[in-house]
C-alpha positions in Angstrom: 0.0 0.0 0.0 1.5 3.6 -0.9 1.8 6.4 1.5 -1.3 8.2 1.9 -0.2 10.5 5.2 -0.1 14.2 4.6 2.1 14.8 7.7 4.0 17.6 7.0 2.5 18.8 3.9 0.9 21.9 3.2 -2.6 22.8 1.4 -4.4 25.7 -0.2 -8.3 25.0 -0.2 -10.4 27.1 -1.6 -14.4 28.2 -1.1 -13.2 26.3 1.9 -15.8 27.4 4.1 -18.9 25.3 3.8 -20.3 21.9 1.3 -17.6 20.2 -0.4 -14.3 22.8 -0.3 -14.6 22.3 4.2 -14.8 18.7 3.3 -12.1 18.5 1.6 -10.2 20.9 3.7 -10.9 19.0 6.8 -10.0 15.2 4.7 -6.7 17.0 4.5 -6.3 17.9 8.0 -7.4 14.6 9.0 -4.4 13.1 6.7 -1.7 15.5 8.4 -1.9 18.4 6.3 -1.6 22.0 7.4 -4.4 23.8 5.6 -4.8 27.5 4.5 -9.0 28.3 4.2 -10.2 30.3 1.7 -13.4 32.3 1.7 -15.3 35.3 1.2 -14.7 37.2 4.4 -16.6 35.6 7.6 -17.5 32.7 6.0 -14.2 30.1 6.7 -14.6 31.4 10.2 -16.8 28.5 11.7 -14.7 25.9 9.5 -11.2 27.3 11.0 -12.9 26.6 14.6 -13.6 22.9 13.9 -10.6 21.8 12.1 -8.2 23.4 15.0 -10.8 20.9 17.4 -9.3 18.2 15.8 -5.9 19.6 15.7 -5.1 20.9 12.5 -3.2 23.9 11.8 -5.1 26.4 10.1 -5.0 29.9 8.5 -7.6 31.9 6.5 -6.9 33.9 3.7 -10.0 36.1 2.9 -10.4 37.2 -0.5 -12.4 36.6 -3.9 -10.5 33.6 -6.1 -10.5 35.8 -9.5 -8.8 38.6 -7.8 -4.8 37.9 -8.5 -3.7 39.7 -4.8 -6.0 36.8 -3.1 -3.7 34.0 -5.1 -0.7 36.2 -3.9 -2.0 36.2 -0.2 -2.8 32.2 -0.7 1.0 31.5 -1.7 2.5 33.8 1.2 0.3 32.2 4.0 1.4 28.8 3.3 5.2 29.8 2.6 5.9 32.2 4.8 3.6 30.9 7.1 3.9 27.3 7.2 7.0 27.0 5.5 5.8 25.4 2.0 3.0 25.0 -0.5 2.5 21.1 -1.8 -0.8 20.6 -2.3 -3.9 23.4 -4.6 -7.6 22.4 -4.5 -9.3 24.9 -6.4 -13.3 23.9 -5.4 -14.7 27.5 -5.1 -17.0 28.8 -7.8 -20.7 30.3 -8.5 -23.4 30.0 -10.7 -25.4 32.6 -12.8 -28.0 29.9 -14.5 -29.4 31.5 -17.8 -30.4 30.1 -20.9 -28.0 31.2 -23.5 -29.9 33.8 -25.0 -31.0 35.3 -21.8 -27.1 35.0 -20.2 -25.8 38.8 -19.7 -22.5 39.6 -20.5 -22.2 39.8 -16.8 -23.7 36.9 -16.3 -20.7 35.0 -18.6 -17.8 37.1 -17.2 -18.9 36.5 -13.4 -18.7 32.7 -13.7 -15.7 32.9 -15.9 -13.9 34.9 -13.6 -14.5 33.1 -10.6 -14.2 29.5 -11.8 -11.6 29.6 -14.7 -9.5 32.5 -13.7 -9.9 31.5 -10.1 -8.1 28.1 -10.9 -5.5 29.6 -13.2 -4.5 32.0 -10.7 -3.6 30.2 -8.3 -2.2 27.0 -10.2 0.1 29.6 -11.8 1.3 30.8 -8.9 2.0 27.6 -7.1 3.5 25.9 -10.1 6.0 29.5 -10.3 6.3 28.3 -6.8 7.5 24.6 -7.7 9.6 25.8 -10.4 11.6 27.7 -8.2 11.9 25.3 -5.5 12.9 22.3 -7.8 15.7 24.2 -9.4 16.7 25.7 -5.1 17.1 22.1 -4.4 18.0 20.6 -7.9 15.1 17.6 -7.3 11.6 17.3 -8.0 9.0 18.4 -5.9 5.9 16.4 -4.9 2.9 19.2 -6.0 -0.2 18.6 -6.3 -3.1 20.6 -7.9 -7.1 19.3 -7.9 -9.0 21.0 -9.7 -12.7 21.3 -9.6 -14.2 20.3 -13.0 -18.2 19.1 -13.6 -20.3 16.8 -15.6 -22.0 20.4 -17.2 -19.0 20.8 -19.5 -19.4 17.1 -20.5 -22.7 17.0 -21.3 -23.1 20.5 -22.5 -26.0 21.5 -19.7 -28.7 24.0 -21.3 -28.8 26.5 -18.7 -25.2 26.8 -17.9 -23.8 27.7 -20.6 -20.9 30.3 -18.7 -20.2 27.5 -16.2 -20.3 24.6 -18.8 -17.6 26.5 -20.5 -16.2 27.4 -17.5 -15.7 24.1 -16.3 -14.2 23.1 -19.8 -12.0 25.4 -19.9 -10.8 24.0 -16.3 -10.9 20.1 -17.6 -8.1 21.7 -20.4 -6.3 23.8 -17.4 -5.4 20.9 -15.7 -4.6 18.4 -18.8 -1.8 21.4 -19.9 -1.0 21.5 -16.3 -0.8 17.9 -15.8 2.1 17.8 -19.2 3.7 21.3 -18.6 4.3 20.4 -14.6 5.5 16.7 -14.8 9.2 16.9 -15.2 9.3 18.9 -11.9 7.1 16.0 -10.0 3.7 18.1 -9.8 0.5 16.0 -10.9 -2.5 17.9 -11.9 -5.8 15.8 -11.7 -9.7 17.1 -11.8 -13.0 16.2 -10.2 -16.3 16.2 -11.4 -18.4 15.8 -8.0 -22.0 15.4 -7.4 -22.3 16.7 -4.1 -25.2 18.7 -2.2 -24.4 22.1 -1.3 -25.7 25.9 -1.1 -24.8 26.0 -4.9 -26.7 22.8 -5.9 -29.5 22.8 -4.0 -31.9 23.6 -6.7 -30.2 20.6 -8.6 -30.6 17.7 -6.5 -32.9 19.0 -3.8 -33.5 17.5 -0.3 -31.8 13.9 0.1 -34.8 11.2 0.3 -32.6 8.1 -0.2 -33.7 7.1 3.2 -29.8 5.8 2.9 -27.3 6.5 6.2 -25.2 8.5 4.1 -26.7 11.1 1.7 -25.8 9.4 -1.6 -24.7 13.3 -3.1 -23.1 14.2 0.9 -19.7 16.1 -0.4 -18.1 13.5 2.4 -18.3 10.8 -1.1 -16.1 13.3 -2.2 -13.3 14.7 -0.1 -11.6 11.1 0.1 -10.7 11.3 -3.4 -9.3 14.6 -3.2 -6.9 13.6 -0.1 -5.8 10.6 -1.7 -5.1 12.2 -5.2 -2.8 14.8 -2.8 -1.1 12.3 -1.3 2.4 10.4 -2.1 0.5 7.3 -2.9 -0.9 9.3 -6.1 1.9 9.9 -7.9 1.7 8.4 -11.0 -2.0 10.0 -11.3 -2.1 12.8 -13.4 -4.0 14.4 -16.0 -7.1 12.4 -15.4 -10.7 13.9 -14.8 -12.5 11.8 -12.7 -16.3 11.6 -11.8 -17.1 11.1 -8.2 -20.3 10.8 -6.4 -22.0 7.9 -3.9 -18.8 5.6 -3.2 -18.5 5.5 -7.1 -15.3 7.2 -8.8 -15.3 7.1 -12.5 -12.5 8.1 -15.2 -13.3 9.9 -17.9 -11.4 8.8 -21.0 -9.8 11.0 -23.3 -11.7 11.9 -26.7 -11.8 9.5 -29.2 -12.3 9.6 -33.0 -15.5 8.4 -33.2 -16.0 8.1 -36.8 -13.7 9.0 -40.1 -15.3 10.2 -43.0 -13.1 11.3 -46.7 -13.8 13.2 -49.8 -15.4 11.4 -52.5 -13.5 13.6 -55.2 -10.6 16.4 -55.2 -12.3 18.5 -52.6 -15.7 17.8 -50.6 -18.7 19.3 -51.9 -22.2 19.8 -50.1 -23.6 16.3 -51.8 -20.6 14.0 -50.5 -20.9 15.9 -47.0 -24.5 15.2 -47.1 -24.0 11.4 -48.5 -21.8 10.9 -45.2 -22.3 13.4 -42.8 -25.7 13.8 -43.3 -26.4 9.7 -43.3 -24.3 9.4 -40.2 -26.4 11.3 -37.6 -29.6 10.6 -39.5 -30.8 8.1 -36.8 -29.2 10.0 -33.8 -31.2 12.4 -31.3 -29.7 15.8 -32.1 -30.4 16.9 -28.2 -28.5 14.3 -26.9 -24.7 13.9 -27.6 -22.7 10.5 -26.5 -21.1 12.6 -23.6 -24.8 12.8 -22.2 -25.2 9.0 -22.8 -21.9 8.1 -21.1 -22.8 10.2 -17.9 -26.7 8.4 -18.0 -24.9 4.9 -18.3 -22.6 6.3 -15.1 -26.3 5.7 -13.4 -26.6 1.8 -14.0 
């Protein structure tokens, strides 16, 4: 079995003050980890309380995740005040639900902001971080960066268009990661969590499983993200994995479904048609085989 203590290390959690960011936070406490909360101000307050109850050492950096001085202050509290920065789980994020033709340019550049820019802000900063350490001690470093990806940008979800993209664009931010970051020992891995919280509740609703644990409780969750930060996990990068319910899933990468060529010296409409056209003719156009694959997930 690999080492999956955390004693010693030091994390950066943010949106760390409630649902599935102070699970995670207090899985890696529970492994050993020092952990620096993140939050709007006030609200990693009550979390900070509980995980120094069991022991864990804990700062709070206060700030908005799209705002580059909060990544600064994220860095410093872990380096300057604990002495290192190993392990970045970007969780914290909003939603601005819309259909696409109602979404405000606000709307887009909100969700935008906070996910994607969120999570490259900080990743940049720790992996400048890493960089500089691995050449201070001429070695490899043992980084680690979750990020928080979701099933919306998979399956393309109608009325979250901003975060879908969002969350894309986060899926891609950790596979460039995940290549640009593995000579220096750093793996870069995402989730895609089905978990309750404040800023799903209008998505899965009140649990009525009638089960002991709440199928969706972010609890199903946190595990993953401790183990994927620990020594144990270092051959696991680049992956996007789908967690919920005691069930972890990985998602493959894309795949050439189907190859089509030119009838002639260049396509014309006909031969797209012929092919193309023929191709989808017996497929639902409102639902795409990433849709399918998440249904099956169900089974």
């Amino acid at each position: 079995m690999g080492d999956t203590s955390l004693d010693g290390r030091v994390a950066v959690v943010t949106g760390a003050g409630a649902g599935l960011g102070r699970a995670e936070a207090t899985a890696l406490g529970r492994a050993g980890a020092r952990v620096v909360l993140n939050d709007l101000p006030g609200a990693a307050d009550e979390a900070a309380d509980e995980l120094k109850g069991l022991g864990v050492e804990v700062a709070i950096v206060e700030g908005d995740v799209g705002e580059r001085a909060t990544a600064d202050a994220m860095v410093a509290a872990a380096v300057d005040g604990f002495g290192s920065l190993d392990i970045v789980v970007n969780n914290a994020g909003m939603t601005r639900d819309r259909m696409l033709f109602n979404l405000s340019d606000e709307e887009w550049d909100d969700v935008i902001r906070v996910h994607l820019r969120g999570h490259f802000l900080l990743s940049r900063n720790a992996a400048a971080y890493w960089r500089s350490r691995a050449k201070e001690i001429e070695a490899s470093v043992q980084g680690r960066i979750l990020n928080t990806a979701s099933e919306a940008f998979l399956g393309g979800s109608p009325g979250q268009a901003n975060y879908a993209a969002a969350k894309a664009g986060i899926a891609a931010l950790t596979l460039a990661s995940a290549r640009g970051l593995s000579r220096i020992g750093v793996t870069a891995n995402a989730i895609c969590p089905r978990a309750r919280t404040a800023m799903t509740a209008q998505v899965f609703g009140e649990d009525t499983s009638g089960q002991e644990v709440d199928p969706y409780s972010p609890e199903h969750v946190a595990p993953l993200v401790a183990y994927l930060a620990s020594p144990a996990a270092a051959a696991i990068t680049g992956q996007v994995f789908v967690v919920y319910g005691g069930m972890v899933a990985v998602v493959a990468a894309p795949v050439v479904e189907a190859r089509f060529d030119k009838s002639g010296a260049l396509w014309d409409a006909a031969d797209l048609d012929r092919q193309l056209g023929g191709f989808f003719a017996e497929r639902d156009p409102s639902v795409g085989f990433a849709a399918d694959s998440i249904m099956r997930l169900e089974v």
